[in-house]
N, C-alpha and C positions, 0 to 999 in steps of 0.2 A: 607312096611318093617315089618315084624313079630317082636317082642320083642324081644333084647340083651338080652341073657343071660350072659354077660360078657362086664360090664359095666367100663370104667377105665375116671376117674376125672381129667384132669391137674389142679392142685393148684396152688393160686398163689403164690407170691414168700417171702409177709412177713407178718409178724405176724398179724399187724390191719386188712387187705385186708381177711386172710383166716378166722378170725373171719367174718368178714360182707358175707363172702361167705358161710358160713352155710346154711341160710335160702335156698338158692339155692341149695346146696349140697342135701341140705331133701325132697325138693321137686324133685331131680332127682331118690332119692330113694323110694319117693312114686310113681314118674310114673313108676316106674319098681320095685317091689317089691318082686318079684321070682331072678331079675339077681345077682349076684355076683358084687359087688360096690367096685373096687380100687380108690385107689388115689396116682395119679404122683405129690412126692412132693417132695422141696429141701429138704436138709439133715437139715437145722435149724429150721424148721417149721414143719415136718412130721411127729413128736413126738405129735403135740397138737390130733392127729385123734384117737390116745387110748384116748382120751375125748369124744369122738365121738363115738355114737353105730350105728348109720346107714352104717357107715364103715368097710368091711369086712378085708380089709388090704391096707397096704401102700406101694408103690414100692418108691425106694429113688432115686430122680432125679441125675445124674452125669453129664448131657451134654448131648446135640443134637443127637451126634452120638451114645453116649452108653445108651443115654435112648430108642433109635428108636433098638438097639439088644436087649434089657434088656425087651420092650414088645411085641417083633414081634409073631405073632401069638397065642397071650395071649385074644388078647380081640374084640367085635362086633363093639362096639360103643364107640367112644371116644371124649369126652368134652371137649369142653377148657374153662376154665375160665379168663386168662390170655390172651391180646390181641396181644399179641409179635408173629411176620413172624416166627421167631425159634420154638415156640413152636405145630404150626400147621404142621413145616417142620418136627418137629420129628412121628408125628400120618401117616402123609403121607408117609413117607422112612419107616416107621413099616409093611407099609400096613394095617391099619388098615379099614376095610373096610366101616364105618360111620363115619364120622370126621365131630365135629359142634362146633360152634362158630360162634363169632362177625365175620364179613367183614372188620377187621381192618388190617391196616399195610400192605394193599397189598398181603394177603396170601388167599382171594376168591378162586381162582383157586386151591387151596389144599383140599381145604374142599367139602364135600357134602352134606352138607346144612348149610345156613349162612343167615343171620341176620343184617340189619343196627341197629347203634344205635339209639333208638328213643328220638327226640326232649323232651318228655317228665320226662326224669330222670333225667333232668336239674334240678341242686337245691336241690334233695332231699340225702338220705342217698344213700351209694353205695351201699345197700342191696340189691333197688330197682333197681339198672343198672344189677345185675346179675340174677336176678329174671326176670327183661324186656324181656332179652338176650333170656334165657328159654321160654315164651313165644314167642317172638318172632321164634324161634326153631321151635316154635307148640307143645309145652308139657304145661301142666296145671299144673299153681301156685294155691293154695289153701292154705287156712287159714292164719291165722297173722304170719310173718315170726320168726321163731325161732333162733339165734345166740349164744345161751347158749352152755357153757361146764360143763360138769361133773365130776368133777375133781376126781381121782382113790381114795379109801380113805389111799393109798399106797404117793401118792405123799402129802395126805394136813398132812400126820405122819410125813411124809420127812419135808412140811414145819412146823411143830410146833417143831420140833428139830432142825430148824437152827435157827427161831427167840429164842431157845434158854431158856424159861421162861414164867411164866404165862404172859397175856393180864391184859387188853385190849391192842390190839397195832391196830397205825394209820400207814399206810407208805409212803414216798415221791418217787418219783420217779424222780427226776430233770431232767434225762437226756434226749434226744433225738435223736436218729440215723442220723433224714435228716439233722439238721447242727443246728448252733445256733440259727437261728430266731425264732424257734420254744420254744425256753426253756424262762422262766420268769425266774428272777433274783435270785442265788443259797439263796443267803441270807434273799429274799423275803419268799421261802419257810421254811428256819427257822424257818422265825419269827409266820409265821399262820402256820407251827406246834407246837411251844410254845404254842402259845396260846392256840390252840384246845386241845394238851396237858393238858396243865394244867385246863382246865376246863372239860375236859371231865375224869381225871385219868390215859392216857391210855398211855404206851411208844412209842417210835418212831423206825421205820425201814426204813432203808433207800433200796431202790433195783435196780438195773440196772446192766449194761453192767461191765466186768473189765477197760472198756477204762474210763467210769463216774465216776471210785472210789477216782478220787483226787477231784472231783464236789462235790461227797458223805460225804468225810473226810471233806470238808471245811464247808459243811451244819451242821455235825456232831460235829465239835467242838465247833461251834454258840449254839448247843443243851446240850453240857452236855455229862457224862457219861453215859447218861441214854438210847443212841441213839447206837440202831443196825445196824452197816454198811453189807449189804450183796451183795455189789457191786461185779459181777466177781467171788462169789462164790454159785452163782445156775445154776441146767441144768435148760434147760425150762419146764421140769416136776415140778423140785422142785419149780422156780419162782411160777407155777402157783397154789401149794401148800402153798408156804407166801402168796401170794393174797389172797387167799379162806378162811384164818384166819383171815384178816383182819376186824376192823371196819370200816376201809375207806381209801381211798387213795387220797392223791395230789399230782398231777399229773400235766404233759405236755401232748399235743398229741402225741400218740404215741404207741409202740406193746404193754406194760404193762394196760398203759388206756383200749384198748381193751380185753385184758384176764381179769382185773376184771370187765370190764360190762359183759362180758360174763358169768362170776361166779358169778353173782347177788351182788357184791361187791359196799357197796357206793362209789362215786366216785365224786372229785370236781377237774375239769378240767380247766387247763387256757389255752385258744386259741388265737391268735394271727396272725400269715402268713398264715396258712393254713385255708383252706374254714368248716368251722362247719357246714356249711347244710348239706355237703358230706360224713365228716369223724369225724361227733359226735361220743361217743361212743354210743352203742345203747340198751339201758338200761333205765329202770324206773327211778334208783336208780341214776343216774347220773344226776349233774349238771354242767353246763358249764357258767364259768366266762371271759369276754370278756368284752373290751370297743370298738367302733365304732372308728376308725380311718378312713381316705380319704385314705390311700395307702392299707389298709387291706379287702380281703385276694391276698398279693400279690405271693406268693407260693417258695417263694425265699430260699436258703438253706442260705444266709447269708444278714441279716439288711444293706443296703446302704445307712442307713441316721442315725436315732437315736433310731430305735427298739422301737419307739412309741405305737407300740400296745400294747407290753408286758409294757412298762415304767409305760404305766396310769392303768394299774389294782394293785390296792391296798391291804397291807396286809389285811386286818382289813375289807374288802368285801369278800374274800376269806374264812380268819375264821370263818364269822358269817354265811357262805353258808354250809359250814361244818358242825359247830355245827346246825344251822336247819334239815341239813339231817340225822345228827344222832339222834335228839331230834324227828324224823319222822318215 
C-alpha cells in the first residue's frame, strides 16, 4: 500500500480515553507526515483537538449512519481507536478503502487490517494499549509517548475571567461521571482543601458537570465565601482554561484528572474502584492517593458494601501529598 494521503482517526468517546490517546494519535502522524490527519469525534470531546497541532481538522461524529455519509469518499485510511462493532460498521458502509484496528467485538471481517490485543498491556497505562494496537497494525511507535495539550492562550483568558480574581487558586473537582464509587467523600475534599488552602494562600474553585453543582455548593459552603463554584458554567474549552491556571487540583478519577495531567497541572488524585495501573493520570506532576482494600479495583459504578476503598483514605494524607507537590 503506498502512503494515505488522507488520513481520518475515530476518537474515542470521552474525555480521559482521548487524552491517553494522544500519544498514539502522534505517532500516526509521524508515520504519515505529508497526509491530511482528521479526527472522527463525538460532539463533547472534539473541541479538546484545537489543543492539538498534529490535527488538521475534526469531523463531529452524529451516528453510524450519518457519520458513514458525512466521510464517504473523504479519506484512504481509516483508524479506529475505539473497539466497538459500530464504529468499524461506519468505516466500512463509507467505503473507506483501509480500515485498521483491534480485532475486537466481532467486527474482523470489516476491517483490513486487524490486530489482537496483546497479553502484554495488561497492567500498564492505556497509553500503551493504543500504542500496542499501532504496532501491532505494523506502524512504528517511537519515542516517550506524549499526552499533553496545549491549551489556546484564547481559552486559559476565558479561564482566568471565570475564576474571576487574582490566584493562587487550587481546584476540586468532586464529581465523577461513572457513578458514585468512584468519588471520595464531598466533605473529605473540603477539609484537604482548607487545609492546603490555608497553608499554601491560595483560594479554591470548585469545577465539574451542571449535574455536580449541589456536590459543589455543599463542598463550598464547608469552605467559606472564599470558594469558586464553576459547576455547569464552563465549555470544555474554558474548563480546560481553569485547569491550566491552576496550582493544583483534587481530584477523583476522571475527564478533569485527565485534562490537567495533560496541561502539566499538579495533580493529587484519590482512587478507589477503578484500576490506577490503567487509568492513572499520566503526568510527572501527578500523585495518586489510594489505600489497598481486598474488593479494590472492583470497576463497579455503585459501592455494594461500605465504599471502603474510598472510606480509609484520609484528609490529612491527602493534604500533606499536596502541599509536598507544590512545595516540589
Amino acid at each position: 500500500m503506498t502512503d494515505p494521503s488522507r488520513v481520518l482517526v475515530r476518537a474515542p468517546n470521552w474525555v480521559g480515553d482521548v487524552v491517553l490517546s494522544l500519544p498514539a494519535l502522534r505517532d500516526v502522524r509521524r508515520a504519515f507526515p505529508a497526509a491530511r490527519l482528521e479526527v472522527l469525534a463525538r460532539p463533547w470531546v472534539g473541541g479538546l483537538y484545537a489543543a492539538v497541532s498534529e490535527v488538521d481538522a475534526v469531523v463531529e461524529s452524529r451516528g453510524t449512519l450519518a457519520d458513514a455519509d458525512a466521510i464517504r469518499g473523504r479519506h484512504d485510511l481509516g483508524l479506529l481507536l475505539p473497539n466497538s462493532f459500530a464504529s468499524a460498521f461506519t468505516l466500512w458502509r463509507a467505503g473507506v478503502p483501509q480500515r485498521w484496528g483491534y480485532a475486537t467485538d466481532a467486527r474482523g471481517p470489516l476491517l483490513t487490517r486487524s490486530c489482537r490485543v496483546s497479553a502484554s498491556v495488561g497492567g500498564q497505562s492505556q497509553v500503551y494499549y493504543y500504542r500496542a494496537m499501532l504496532e501491532g497494525l505494523g506502524l512504528q511507535v517511537s519515542g516517550p509517548p506524549d499526552a499533553s495539550l496545549a491549551c489556546p492562550e484564547a481559552w486559559a483568558e476565558r479561564g482566568r475571567a471565570l475564576l474571576g480574581g487574582p490566584g493562587p487558586w487550587i481546584g476540586i473537582n468532586a464529581g465523577a461521571a461513572y457513578g458514585t464509587a468512584k468519588r471520595w467523600p464531598p466533605e473529605r475534599f473540603a477539609a484537604a482543601a482548607e487545609l492546603v488552602a490555608r497553608r499554601s494562600g491560595a483560594r479554591v474553585a470548585i469545577v465539574g458537570s451542571a449535574a455536580e453543582r449541589p456536590l459543589a455548593e455543599q463542598i463550598a459552603a464547608q469552605l467559606g465565601a472564599s470558594a469558586r463554584v464553576l459547576c455547569g458554567e464552563t465549555t470544555l474549552a474554558e474548563l480546560v482554561g481553569v485547569l491550566r491556571e491552576l496550582r493544583l487540583l483534587l481530584t477523583n478519577d476522571s475527564g478533569p484528572m485527565h485534562l490537567a495531567a495533560a496541561l502539566g497541572t499538579p495533580l493529587v488524585a484519590v482512587f478507589g474502584s477503578t484500576d490506577w495501573t490503567e487509568t492513572a493520570p499520566f503526568s510527572e506532576r501527578a500523585r495518586i492517593v489510594r489505600e489497598q482494600t481486598e474488593c479494590a479495583p472492583c470497576r463497579l459504578r455503585e459501592c455494594p458494601i461500605d465504599h471502603r476503598c474510598m472510606a480509609r483514605v484520609r484528609v490529612d494524607r491527602v493534604a500533606a501529598t499536596a502541599l509536598e507537590l507544590l512545595a516540589a
